[in-house]
Backbone as XML, in Angstrom:
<?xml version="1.0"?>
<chain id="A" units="angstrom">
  <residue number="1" name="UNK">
    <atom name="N" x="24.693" y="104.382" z="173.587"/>
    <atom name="CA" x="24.543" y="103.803" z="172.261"/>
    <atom name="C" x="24.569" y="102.286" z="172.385"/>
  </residue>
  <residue number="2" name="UNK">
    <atom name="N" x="23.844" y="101.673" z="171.503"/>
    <atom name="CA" x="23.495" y="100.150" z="171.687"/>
    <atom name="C" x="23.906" y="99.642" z="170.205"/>
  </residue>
  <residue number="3" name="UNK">
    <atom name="N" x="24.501" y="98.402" z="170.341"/>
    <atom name="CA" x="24.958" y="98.162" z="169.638"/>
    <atom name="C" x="23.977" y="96.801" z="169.011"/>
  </residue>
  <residue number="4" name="UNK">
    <atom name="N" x="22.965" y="96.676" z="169.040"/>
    <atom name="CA" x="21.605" y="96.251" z="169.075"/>
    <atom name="C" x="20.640" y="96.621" z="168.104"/>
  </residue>
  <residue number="5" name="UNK">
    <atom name="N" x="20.956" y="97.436" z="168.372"/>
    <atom name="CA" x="20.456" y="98.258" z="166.476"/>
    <atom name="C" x="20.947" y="98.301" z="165.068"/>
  </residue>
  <residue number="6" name="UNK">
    <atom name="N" x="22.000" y="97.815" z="165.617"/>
    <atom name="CA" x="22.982" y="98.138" z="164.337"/>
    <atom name="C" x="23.214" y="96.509" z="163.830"/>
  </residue>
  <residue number="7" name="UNK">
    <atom name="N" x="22.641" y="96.321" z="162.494"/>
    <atom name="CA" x="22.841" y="94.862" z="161.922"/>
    <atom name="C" x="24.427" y="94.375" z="161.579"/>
  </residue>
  <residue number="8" name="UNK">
    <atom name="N" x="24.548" y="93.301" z="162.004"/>
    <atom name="CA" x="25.683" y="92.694" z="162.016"/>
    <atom name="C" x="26.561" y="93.047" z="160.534"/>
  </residue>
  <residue number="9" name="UNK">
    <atom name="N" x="26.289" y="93.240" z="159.614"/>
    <atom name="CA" x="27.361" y="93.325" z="158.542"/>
    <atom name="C" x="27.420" y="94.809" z="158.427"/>
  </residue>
  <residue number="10" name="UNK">
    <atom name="N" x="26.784" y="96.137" z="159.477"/>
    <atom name="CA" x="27.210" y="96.804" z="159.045"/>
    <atom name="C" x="28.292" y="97.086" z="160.173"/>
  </residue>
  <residue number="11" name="UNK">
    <atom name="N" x="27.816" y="96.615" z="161.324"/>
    <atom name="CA" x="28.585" y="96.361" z="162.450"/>
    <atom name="C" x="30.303" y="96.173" z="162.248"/>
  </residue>
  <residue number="12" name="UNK">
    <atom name="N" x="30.122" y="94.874" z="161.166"/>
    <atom name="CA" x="31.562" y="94.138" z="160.812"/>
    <atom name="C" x="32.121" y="95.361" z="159.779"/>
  </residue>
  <residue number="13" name="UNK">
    <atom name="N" x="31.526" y="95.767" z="158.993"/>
    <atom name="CA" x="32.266" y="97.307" z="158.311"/>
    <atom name="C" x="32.295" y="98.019" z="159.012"/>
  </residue>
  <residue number="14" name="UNK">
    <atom name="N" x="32.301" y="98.574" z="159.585"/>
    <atom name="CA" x="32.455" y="99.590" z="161.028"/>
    <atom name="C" x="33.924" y="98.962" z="161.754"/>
  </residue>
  <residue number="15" name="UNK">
    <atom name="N" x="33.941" y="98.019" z="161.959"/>
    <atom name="CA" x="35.153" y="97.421" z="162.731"/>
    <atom name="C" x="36.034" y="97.322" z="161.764"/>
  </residue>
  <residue number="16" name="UNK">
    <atom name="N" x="35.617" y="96.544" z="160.583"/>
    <atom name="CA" x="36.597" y="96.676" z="159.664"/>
    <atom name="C" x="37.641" y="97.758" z="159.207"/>
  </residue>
  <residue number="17" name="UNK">
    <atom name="N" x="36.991" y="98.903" z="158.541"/>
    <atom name="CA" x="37.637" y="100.127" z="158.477"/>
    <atom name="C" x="37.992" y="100.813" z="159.472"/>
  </residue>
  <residue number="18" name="UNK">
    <atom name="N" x="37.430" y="100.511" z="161.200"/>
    <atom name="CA" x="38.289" y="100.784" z="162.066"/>
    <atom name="C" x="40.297" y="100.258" z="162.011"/>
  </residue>
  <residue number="19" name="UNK">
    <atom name="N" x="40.033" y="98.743" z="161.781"/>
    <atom name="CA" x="41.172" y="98.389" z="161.551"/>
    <atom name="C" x="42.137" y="98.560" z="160.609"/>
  </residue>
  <residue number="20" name="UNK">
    <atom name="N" x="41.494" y="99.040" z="159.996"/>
    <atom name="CA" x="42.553" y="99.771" z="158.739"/>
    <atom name="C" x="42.987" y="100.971" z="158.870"/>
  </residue>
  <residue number="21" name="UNK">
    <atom name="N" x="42.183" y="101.684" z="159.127"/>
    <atom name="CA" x="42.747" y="103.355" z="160.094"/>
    <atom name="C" x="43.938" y="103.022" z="160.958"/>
  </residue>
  <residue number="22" name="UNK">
    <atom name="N" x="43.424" y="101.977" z="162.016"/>
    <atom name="CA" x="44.638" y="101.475" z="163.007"/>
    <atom name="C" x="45.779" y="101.313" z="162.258"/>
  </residue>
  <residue number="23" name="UNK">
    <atom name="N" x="45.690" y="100.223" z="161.530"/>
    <atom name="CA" x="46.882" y="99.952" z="160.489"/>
    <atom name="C" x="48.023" y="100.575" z="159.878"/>
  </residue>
  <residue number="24" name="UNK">
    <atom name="N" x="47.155" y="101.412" z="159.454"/>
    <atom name="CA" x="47.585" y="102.847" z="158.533"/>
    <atom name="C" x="48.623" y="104.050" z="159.715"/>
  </residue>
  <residue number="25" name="UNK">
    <atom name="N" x="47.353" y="103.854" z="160.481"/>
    <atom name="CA" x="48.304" y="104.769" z="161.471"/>
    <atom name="C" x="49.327" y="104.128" z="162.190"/>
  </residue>
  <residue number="26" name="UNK">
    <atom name="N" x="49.506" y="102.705" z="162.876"/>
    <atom name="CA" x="50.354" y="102.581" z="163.196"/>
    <atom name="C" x="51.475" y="102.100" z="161.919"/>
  </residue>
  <residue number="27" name="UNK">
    <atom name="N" x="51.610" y="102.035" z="160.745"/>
    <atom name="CA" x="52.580" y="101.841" z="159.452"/>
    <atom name="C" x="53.363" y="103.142" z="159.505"/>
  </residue>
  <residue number="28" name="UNK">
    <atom name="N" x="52.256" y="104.262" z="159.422"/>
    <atom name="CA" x="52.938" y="105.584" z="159.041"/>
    <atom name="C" x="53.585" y="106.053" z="158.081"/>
  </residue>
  <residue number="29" name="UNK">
    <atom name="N" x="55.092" y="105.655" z="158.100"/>
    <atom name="CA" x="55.760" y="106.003" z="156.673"/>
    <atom name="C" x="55.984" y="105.156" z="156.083"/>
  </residue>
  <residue number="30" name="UNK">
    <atom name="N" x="55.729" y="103.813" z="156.791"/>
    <atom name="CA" x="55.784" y="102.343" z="155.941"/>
    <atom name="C" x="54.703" y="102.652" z="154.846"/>
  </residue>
  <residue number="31" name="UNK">
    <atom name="N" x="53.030" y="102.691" z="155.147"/>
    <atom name="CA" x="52.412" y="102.685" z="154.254"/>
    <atom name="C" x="52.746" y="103.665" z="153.280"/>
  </residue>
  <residue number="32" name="UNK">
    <atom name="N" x="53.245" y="104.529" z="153.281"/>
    <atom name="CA" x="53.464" y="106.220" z="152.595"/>
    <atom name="C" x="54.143" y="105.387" z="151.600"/>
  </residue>
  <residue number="33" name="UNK">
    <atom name="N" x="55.156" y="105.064" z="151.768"/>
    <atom name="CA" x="56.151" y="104.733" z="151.303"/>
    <atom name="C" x="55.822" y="103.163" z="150.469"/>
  </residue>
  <residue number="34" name="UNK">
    <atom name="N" x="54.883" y="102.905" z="150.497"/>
    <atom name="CA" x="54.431" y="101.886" z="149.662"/>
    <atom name="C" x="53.274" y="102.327" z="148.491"/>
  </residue>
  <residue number="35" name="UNK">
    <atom name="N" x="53.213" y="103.664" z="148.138"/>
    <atom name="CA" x="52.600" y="103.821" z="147.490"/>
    <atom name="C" x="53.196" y="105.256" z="147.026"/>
  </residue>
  <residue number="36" name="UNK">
    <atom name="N" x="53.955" y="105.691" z="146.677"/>
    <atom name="CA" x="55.163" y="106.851" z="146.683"/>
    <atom name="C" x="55.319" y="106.292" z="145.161"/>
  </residue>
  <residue number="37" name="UNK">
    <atom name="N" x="56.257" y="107.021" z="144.474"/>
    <atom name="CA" x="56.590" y="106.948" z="143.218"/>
    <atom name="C" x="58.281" y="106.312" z="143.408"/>
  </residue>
  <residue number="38" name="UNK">
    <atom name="N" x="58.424" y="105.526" z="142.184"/>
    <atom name="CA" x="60.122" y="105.236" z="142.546"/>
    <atom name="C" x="60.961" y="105.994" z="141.949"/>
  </residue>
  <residue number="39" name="UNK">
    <atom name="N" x="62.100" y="105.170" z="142.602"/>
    <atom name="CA" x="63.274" y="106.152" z="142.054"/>
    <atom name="C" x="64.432" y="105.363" z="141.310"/>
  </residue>
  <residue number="40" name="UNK">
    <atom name="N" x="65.091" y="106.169" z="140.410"/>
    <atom name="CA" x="66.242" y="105.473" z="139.442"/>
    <atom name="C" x="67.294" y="106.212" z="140.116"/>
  </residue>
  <residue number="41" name="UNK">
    <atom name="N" x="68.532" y="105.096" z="140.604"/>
    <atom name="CA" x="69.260" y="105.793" z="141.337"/>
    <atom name="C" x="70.602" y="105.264" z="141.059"/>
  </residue>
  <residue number="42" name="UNK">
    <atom name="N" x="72.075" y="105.841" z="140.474"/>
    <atom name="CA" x="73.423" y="104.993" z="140.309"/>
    <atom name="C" x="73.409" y="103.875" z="141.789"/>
  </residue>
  <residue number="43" name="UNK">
    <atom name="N" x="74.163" y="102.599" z="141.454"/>
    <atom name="CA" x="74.148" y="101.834" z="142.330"/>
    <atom name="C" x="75.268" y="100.691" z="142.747"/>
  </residue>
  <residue number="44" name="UNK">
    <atom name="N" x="76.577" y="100.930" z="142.774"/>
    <atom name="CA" x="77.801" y="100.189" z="143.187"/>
    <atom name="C" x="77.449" y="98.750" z="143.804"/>
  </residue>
  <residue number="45" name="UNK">
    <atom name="N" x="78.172" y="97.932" z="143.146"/>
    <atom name="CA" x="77.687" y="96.590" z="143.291"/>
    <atom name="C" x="78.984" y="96.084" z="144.536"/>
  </residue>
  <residue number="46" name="UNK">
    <atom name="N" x="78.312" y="95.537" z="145.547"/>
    <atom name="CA" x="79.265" y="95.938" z="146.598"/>
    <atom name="C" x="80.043" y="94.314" z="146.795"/>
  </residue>
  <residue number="47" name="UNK">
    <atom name="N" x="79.083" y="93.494" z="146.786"/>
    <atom name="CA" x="78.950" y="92.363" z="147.457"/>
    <atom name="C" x="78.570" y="91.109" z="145.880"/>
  </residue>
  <residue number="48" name="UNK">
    <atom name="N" x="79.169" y="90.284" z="145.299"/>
    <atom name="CA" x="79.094" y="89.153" z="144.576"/>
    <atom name="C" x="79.477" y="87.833" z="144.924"/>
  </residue>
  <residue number="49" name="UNK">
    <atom name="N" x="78.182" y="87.024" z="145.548"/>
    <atom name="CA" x="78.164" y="85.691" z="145.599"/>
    <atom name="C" x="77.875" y="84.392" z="144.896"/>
  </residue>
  <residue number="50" name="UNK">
    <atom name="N" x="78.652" y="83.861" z="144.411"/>
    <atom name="CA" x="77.546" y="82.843" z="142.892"/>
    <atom name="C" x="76.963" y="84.050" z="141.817"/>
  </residue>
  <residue number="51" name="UNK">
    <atom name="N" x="75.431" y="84.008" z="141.714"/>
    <atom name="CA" x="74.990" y="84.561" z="140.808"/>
    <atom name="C" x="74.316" y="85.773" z="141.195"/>
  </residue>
  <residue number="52" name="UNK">
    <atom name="N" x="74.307" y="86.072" z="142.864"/>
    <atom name="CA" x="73.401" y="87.059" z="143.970"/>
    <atom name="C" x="74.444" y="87.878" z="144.044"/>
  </residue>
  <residue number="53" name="UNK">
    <atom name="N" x="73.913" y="89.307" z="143.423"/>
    <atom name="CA" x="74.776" y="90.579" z="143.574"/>
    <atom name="C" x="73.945" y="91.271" z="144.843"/>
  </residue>
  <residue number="54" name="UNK">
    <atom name="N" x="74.795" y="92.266" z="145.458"/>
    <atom name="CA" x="74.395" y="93.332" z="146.369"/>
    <atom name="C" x="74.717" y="94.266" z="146.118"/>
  </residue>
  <residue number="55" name="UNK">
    <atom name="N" x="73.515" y="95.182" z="146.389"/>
    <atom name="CA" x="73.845" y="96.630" z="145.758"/>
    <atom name="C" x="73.378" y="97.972" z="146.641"/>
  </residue>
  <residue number="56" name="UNK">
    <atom name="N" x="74.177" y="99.012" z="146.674"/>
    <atom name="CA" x="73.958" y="100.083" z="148.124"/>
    <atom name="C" x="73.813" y="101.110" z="147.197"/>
  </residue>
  <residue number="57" name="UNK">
    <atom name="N" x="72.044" y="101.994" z="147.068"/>
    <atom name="CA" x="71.795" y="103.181" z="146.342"/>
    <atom name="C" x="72.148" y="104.088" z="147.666"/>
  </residue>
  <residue number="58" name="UNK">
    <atom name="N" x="71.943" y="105.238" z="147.166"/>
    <atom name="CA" x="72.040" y="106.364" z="147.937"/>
    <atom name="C" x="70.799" y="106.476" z="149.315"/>
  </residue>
  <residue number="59" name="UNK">
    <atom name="N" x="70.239" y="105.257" z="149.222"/>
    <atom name="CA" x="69.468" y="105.394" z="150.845"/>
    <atom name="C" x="70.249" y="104.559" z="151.538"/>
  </residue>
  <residue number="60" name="UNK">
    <atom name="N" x="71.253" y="103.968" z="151.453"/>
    <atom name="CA" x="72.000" y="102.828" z="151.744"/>
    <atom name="C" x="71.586" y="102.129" z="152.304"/>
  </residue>
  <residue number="61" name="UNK">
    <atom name="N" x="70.115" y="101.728" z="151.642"/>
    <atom name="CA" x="69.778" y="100.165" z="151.963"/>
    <atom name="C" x="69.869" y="99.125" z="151.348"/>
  </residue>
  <residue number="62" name="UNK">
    <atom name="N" x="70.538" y="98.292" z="151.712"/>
    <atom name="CA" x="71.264" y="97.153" z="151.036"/>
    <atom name="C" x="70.328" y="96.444" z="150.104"/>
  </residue>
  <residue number="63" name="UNK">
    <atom name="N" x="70.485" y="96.087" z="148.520"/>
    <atom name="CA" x="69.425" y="95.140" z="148.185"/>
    <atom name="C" x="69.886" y="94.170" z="147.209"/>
  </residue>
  <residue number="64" name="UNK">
    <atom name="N" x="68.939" y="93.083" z="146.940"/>
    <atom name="CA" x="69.947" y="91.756" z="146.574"/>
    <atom name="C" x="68.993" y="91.483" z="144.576"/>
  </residue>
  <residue number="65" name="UNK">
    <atom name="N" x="70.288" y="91.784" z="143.888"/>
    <atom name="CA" x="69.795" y="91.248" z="142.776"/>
    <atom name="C" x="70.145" y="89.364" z="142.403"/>
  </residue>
  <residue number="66" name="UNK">
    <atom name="N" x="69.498" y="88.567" z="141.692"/>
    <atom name="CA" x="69.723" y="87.679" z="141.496"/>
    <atom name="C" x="69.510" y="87.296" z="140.206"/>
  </residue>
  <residue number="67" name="UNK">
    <atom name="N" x="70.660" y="86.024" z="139.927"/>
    <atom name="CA" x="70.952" y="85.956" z="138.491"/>
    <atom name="C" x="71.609" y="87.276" z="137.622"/>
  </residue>
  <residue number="68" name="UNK">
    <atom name="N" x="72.483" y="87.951" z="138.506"/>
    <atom name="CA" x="73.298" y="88.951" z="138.368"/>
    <atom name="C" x="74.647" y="88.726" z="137.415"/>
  </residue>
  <residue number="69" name="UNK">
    <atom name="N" x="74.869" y="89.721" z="136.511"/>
    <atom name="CA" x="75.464" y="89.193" z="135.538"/>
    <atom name="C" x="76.470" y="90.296" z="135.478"/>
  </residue>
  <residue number="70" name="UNK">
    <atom name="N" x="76.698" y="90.788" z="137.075"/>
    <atom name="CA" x="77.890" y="92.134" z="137.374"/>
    <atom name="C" x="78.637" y="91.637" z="138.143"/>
  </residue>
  <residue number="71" name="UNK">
    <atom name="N" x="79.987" y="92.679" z="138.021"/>
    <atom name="CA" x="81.074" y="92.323" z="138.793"/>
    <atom name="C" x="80.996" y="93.444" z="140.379"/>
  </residue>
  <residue number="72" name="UNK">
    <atom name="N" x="81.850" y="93.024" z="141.313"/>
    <atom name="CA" x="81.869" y="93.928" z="142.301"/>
    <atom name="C" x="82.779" y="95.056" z="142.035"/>
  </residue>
  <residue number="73" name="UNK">
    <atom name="N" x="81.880" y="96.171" z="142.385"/>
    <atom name="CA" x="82.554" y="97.740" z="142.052"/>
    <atom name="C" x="82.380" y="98.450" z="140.728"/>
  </residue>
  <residue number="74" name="UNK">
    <atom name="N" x="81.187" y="97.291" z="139.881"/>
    <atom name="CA" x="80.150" y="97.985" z="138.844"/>
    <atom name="C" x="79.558" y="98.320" z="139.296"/>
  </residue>
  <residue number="75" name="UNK">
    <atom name="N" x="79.233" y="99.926" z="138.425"/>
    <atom name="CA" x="78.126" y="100.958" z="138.677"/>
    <atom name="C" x="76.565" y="100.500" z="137.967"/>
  </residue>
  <residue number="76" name="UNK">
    <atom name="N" x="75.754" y="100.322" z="138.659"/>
    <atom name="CA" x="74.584" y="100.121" z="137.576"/>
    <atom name="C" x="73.465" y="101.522" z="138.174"/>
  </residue>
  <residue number="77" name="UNK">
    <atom name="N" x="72.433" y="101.208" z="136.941"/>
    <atom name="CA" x="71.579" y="101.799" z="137.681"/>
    <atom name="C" x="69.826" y="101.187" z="137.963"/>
  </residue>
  <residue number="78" name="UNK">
    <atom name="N" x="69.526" y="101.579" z="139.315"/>
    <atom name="CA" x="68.694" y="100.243" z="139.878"/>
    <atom name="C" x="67.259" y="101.427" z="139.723"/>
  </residue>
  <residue number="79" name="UNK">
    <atom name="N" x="66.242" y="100.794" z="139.802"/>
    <atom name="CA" x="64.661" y="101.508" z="140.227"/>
    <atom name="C" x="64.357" y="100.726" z="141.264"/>
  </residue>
  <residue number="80" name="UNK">
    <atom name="N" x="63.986" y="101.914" z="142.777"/>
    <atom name="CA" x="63.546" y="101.032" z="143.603"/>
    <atom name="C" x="62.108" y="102.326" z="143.807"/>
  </residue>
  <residue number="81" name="UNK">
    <atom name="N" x="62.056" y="101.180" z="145.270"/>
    <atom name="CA" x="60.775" y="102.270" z="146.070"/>
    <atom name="C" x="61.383" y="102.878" z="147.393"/>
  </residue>
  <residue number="82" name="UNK">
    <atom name="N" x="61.709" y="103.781" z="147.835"/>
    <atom name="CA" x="62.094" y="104.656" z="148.775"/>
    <atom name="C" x="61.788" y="103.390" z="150.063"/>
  </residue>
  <residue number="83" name="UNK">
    <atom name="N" x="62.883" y="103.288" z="151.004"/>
    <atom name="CA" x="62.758" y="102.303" z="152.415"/>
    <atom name="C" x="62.201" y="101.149" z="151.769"/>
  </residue>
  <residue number="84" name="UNK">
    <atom name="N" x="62.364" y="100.328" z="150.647"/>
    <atom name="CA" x="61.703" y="98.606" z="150.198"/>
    <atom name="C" x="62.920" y="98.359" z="149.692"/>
  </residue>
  <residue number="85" name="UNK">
    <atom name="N" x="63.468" y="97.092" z="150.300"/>
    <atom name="CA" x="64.513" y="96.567" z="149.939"/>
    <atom name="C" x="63.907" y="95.616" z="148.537"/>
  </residue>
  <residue number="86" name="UNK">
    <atom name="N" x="63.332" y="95.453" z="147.850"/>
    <atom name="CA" x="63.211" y="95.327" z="146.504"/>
    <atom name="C" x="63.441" y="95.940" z="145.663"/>
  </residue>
  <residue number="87" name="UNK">
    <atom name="N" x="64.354" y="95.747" z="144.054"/>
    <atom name="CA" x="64.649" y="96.287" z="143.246"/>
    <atom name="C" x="63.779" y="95.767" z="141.820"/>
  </residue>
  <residue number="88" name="UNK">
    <atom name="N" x="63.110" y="96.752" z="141.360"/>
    <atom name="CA" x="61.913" y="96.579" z="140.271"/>
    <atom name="C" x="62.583" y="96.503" z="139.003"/>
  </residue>
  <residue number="89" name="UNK">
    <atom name="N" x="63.954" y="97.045" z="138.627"/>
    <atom name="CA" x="64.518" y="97.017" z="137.564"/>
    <atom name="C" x="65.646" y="97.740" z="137.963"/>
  </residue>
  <residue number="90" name="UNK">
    <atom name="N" x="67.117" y="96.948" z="136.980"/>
    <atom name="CA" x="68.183" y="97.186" z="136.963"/>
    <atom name="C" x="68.793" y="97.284" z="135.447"/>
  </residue>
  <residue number="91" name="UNK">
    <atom name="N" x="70.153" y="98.044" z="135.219"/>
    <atom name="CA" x="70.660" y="97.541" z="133.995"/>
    <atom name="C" x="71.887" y="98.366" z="134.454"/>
  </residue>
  <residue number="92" name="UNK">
    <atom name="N" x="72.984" y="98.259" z="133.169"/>
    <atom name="CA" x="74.387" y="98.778" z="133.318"/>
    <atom name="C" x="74.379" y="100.202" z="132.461"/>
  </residue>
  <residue number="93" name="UNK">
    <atom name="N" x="75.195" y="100.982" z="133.349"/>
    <atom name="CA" x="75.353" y="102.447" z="132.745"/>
    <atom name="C" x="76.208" y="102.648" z="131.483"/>
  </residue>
  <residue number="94" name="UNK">
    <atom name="N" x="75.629" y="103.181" z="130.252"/>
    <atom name="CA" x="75.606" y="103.103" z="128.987"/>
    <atom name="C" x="77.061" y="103.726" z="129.187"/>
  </residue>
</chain>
């Protein structure tokens, strides 16, 4: 096969979406997991510095709210994304 035949921009899409396959496959559950549904989960506020709270859901991955307006060893409850240490929304349990 010659690669001589094949015009350059379709060439570069061909490589392109090669590299994204690559990508994908080497991410694995990273990518999965970036496009997964979230979750609302109780969340013990472990850690209060200044105005930067820390908070450990039940995947116990640590994550940092800011401009936090909790004390340490309040329960809140957080929405994250499964393995993303970002928290999309928080508030205090009614």
């Amino acid at each position: 096969m010659s690669f001589d035949s094949i015009s350059p921009k379709k060439l570069g899409l061909i490589f392109g979406i090669a590299a994204v396959v690559i990508i994908f496959a080497l991410l694995g559950s990273s990518a999965k997991s970036l496009f997964s549904g979230s979750t609302t989960d109780e969340a013990m506020v472990k850690i209060k510095e200044g105005t930067t709270c820390i908070v450990e859901a039940g995947d116990n991955i640590p994550r940092m709210i800011n401009n936090c307006s909790y004390e340490v060893n309040d329960t809140i409850l957080i929405t994250y994304k499964g393995q993303q240490p970002t928290i999309e929304k928080h508030e205090p349990i009614s």
